[in-house]
C-alpha positions in Angstrom: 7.4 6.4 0.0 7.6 9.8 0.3 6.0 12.9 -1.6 10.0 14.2 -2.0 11.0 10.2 -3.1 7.7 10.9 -5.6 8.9 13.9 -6.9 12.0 12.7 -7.4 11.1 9.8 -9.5 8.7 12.3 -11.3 11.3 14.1 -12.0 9.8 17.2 -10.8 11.7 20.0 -9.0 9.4 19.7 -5.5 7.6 17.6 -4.0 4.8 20.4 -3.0 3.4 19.7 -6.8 2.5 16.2 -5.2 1.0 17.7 -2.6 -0.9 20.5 -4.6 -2.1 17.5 -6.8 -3.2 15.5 -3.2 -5.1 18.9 -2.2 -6.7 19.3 -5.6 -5.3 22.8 -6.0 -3.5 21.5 -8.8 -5.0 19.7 -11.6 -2.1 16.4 -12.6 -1.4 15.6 -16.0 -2.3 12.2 -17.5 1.5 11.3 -18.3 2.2 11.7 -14.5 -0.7 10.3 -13.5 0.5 6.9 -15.6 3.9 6.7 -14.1 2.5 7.5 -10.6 0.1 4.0 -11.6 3.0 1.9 -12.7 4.8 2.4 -9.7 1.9 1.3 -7.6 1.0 -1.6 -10.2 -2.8 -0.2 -10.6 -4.7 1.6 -13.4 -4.9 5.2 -13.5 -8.6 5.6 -13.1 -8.2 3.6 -9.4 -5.6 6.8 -8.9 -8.8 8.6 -10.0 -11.7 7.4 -7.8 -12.6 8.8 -4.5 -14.2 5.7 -3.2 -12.0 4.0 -0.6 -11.4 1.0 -0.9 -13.1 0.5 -4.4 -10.2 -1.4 -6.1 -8.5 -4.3 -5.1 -4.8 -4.2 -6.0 -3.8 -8.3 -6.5 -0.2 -7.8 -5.7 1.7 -7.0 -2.5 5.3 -6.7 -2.9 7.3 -4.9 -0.2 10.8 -3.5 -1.4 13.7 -2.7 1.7 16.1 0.0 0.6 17.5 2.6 3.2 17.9 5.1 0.3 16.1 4.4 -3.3 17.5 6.2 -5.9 15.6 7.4 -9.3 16.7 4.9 -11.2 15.7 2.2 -8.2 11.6 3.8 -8.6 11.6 3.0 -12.4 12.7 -0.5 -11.8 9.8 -0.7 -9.4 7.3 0.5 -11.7 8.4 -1.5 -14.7 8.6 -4.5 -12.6 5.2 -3.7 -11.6 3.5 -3.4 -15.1 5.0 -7.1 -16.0 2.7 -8.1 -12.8 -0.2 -5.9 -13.5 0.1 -7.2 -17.7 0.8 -11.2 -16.1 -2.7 -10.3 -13.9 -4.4 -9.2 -16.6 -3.1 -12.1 -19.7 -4.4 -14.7 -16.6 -8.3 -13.1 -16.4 -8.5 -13.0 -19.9 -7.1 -17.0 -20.3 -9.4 -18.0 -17.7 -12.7 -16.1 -19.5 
């Protein structure tokens, strides 16, 4: 993925915002910050933490499109928060 395929399911009008958030010249707001955490399956504080490799993401999906469109990125990330929500009903059934 691109910062310009990013931006685009953002729906922001550049993709340099991405990169102004990436640079921290920019602070990112928490409603971006969410969508940007469904499309990747995670929570939004592992978007938050500068500790490589501190969390371990439990799904690996790989998607093959020549072109994704906008509407293509928010299937993603809805399909994505079933997984994450299907992850998390297993830990707690398992407690």
């Amino acid at each position: 993925m691109t910062q310009e395929n990013i931006a685009k399911y953002l729906g922001l009008g550049s993709h340099s915002i991405i990169s102004s958030w990436e640079n921290g010249s920019r602070k990112i707001s928490v409603d971006y910050l969410k969508k940007i955490a469904d499309l990747f399956g995670i929570n939004m504080i592992d978007l938050m933490d500068e500790t490589p490799g501190a969390s371990i993401i439990n799904s690996s999906l790989s998607f093959r499109c020549k072109d994704f469109s906008e509407k293509n990125y928010k299937q993603i990330a809805s399909f994505m928060r079933i997984i994450k929500n299907y992850h998390k009903m297993k830990s707690l059934a398992n407690e």
